[in-house]
TIKOLNU-972243 format. One record per residue: residue in three letters; x, z, y negated of N, C-alpha, C in turn. Coordinates in steps of 0.2 Angstrom, whole numbers, padded with zeros to 4 digits, always signed. Example, Ala and Ser with C-alpha at 12.3 -4.5 7.8 and 13.67 -1.06 7.14 Angstrom:
ALA+0066+0039+0028+0062+0039+0022+0066+0039+0016/SER+0064+0035+0011+0068+0036+0005+0064+0039+0000/
This chain:
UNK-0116+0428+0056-0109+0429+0058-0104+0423+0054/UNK-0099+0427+0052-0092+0423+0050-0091+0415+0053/UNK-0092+0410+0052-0089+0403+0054-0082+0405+0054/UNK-0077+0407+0050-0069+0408+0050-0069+0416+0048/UNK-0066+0418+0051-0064+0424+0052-0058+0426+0047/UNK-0055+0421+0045-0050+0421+0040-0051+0416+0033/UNK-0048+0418+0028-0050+0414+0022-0044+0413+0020/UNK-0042+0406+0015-0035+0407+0010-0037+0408+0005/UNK-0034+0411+0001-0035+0412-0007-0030+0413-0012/UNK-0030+0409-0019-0024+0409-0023-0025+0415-0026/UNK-0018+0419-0027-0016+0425-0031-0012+0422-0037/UNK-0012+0428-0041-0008+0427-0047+0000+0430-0043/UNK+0002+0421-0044+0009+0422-0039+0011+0418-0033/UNK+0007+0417-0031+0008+0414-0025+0000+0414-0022/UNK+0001+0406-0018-0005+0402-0017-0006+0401-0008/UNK-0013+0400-0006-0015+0401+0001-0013+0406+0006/UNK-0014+0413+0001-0013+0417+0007-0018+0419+0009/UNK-0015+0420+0017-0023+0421+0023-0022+0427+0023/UNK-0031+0429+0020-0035+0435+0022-0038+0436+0028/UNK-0039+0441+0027-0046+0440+0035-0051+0444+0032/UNK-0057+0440+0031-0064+0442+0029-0067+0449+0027/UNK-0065+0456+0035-0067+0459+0034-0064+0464+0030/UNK-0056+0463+0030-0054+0467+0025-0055+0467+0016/UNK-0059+0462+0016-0060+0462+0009-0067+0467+0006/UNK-0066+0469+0005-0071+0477+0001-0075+0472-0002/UNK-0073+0471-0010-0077+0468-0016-0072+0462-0019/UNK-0077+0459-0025-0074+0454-0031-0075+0458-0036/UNK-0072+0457-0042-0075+0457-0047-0072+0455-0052/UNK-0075+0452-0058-0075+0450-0064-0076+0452-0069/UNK-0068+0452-0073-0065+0457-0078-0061+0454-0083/UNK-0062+0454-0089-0057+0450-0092-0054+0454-0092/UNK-0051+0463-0091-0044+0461-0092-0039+0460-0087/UNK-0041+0455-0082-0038+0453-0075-0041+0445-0076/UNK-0043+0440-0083-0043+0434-0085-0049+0432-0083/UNK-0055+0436-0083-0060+0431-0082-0064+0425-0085/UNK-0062+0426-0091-0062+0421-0095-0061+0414-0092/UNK-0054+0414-0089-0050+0409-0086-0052+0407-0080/UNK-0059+0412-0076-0060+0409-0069-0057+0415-0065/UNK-0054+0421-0067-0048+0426-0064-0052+0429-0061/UNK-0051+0432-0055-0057+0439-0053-0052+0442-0050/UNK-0053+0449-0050-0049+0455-0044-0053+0455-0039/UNK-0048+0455-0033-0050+0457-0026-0047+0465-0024/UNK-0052+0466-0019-0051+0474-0019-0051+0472-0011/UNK-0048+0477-0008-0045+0479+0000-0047+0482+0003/UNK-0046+0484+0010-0047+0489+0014-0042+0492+0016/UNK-0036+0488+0014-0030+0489+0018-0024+0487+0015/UNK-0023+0485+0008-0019+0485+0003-0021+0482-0005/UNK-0015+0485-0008-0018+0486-0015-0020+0477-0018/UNK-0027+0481-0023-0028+0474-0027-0026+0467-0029/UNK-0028+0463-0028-0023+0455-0032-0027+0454-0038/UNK-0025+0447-0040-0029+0445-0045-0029+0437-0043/UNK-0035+0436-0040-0037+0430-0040-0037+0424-0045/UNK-0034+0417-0041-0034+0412-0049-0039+0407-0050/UNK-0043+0405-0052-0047+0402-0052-0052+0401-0045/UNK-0053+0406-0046-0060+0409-0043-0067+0409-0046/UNK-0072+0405-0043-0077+0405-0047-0083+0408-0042/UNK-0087+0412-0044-0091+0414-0039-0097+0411-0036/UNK-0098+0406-0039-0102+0401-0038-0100+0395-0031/UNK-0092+0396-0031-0091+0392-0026-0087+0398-0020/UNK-0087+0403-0019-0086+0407-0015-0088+0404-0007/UNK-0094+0402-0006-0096+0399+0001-0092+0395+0003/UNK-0088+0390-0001-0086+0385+0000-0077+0387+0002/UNK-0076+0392-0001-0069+0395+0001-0073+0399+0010/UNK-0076+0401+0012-0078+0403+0017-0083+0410+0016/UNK-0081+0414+0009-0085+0421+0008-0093+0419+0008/UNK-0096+0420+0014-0102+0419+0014-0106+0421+0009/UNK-0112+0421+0004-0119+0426+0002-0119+0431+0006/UNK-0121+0428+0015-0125+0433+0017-0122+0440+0018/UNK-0114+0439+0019-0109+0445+0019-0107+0448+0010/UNK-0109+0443+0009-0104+0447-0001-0108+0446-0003/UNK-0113+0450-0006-0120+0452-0010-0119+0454-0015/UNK-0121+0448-0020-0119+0450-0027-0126+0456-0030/UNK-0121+0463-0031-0125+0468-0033-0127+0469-0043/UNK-0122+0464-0046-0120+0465-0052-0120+0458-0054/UNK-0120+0456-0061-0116+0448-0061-0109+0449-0061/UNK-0106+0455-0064-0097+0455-0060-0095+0457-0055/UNK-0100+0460-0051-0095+0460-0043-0101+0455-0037/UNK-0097+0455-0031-0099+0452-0026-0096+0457-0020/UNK-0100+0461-0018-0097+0465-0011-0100+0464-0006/UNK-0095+0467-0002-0095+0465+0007-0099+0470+0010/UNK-0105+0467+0012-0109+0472+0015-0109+0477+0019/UNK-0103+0474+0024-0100+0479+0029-0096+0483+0025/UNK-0093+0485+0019-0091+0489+0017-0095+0494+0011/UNK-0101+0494+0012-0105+0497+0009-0107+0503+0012/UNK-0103+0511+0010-0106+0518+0013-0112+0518+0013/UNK-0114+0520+0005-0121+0522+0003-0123+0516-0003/UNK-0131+0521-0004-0133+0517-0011-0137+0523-0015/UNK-0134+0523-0021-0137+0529-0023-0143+0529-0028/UNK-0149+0528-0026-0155+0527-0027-0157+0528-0036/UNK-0153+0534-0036-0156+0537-0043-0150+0533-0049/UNK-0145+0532-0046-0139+0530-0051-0140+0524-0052/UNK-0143+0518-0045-0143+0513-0043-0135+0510-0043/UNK-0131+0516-0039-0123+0512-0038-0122+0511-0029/UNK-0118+0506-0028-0116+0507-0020-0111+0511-0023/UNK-0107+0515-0016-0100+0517-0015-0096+0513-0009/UNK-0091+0513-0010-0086+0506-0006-0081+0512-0006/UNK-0075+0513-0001-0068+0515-0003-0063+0507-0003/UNK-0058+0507-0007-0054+0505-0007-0048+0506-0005/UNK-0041+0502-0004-0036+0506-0002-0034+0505-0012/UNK-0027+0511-0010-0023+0514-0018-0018+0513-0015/UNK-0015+0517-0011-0010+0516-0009-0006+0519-0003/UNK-0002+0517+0001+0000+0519+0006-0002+0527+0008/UNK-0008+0526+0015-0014+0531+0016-0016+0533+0011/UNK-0018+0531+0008-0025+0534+0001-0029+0528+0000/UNK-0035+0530-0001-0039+0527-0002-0045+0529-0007/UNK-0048+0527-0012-0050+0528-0017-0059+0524-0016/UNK-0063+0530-0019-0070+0529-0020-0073+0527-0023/UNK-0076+0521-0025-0079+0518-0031-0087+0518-0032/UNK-0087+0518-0036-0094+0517-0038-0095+0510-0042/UNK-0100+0506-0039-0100+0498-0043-0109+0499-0043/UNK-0109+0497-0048-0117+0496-0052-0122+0492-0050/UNK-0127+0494-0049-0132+0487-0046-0136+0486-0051/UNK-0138+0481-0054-0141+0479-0059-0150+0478-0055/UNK-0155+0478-0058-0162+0478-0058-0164+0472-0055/UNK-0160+0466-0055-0161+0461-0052-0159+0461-0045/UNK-0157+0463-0044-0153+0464-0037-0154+0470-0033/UNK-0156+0474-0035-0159+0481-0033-0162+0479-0025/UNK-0166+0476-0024-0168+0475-0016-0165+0472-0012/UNK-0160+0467-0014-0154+0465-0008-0151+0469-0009/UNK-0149+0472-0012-0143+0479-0012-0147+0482-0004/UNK-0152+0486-0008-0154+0491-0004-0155+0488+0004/UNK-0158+0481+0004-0159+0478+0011-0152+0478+0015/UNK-0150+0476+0012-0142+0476+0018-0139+0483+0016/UNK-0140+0487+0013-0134+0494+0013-0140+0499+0017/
């Protein structure tokens, strides 16, 4: 279980906005959203993407985003376990929905690499 139920996190933009945990789908790491720079995309469940600023995934726990909840599937993403539909054994993708835009919401498919294959499957 959550210790804080709420996170702050900097955007491109504007600094220490409160999240709250559950609504966070996925992370991921992209250079064309600056990963390079430490930048990662955060995805929703209930509004559209940001771009996080010096975010490193290595220090995630320390912002509050637990391991046990955000299961790195990929080396670019980190998703919320609670938001994990399925797992699709033969593609080795989870499916997440996201929000797009005001009532829509969109389906993804994120990669599970071979190394991670058994926690995926164990929490999904």
């Amino acid at each position: 279980m959550n210790k804080s139920k709420i996170v702050y996190l900097d955007f491109d933009g504007s600094k220490r906005n409160k999240v709250a945990i559950d609504d966070i789908v996925y992370l991921e790491s992209n250079k064309q959203y600056g990963a390079d720079s430490n930048n990662k995309r955060i995805y929703f469940a209930d509004r559209a993407p940001e771009t996080l600023i010096d975010f490193s995934f290595s220090k995630m726990e320390e912002k509050g985003l637990l391991k046990t909840q955000f299961i790195q599937s990929h080396r670019s993403f980190r998703v919320n376990a609670n938001h994990i539909l399925s797992y699709d054994n033969c593609n080795h993708e989870i499916k997440v929905k996201v929000f797009k835009s005001l009532g829509k919401f969109e389906t993804k498919n994120l990669p599970v690499s071979n190394n991670y294959r058994k926690l995926v499957i164990k929490k999904s």
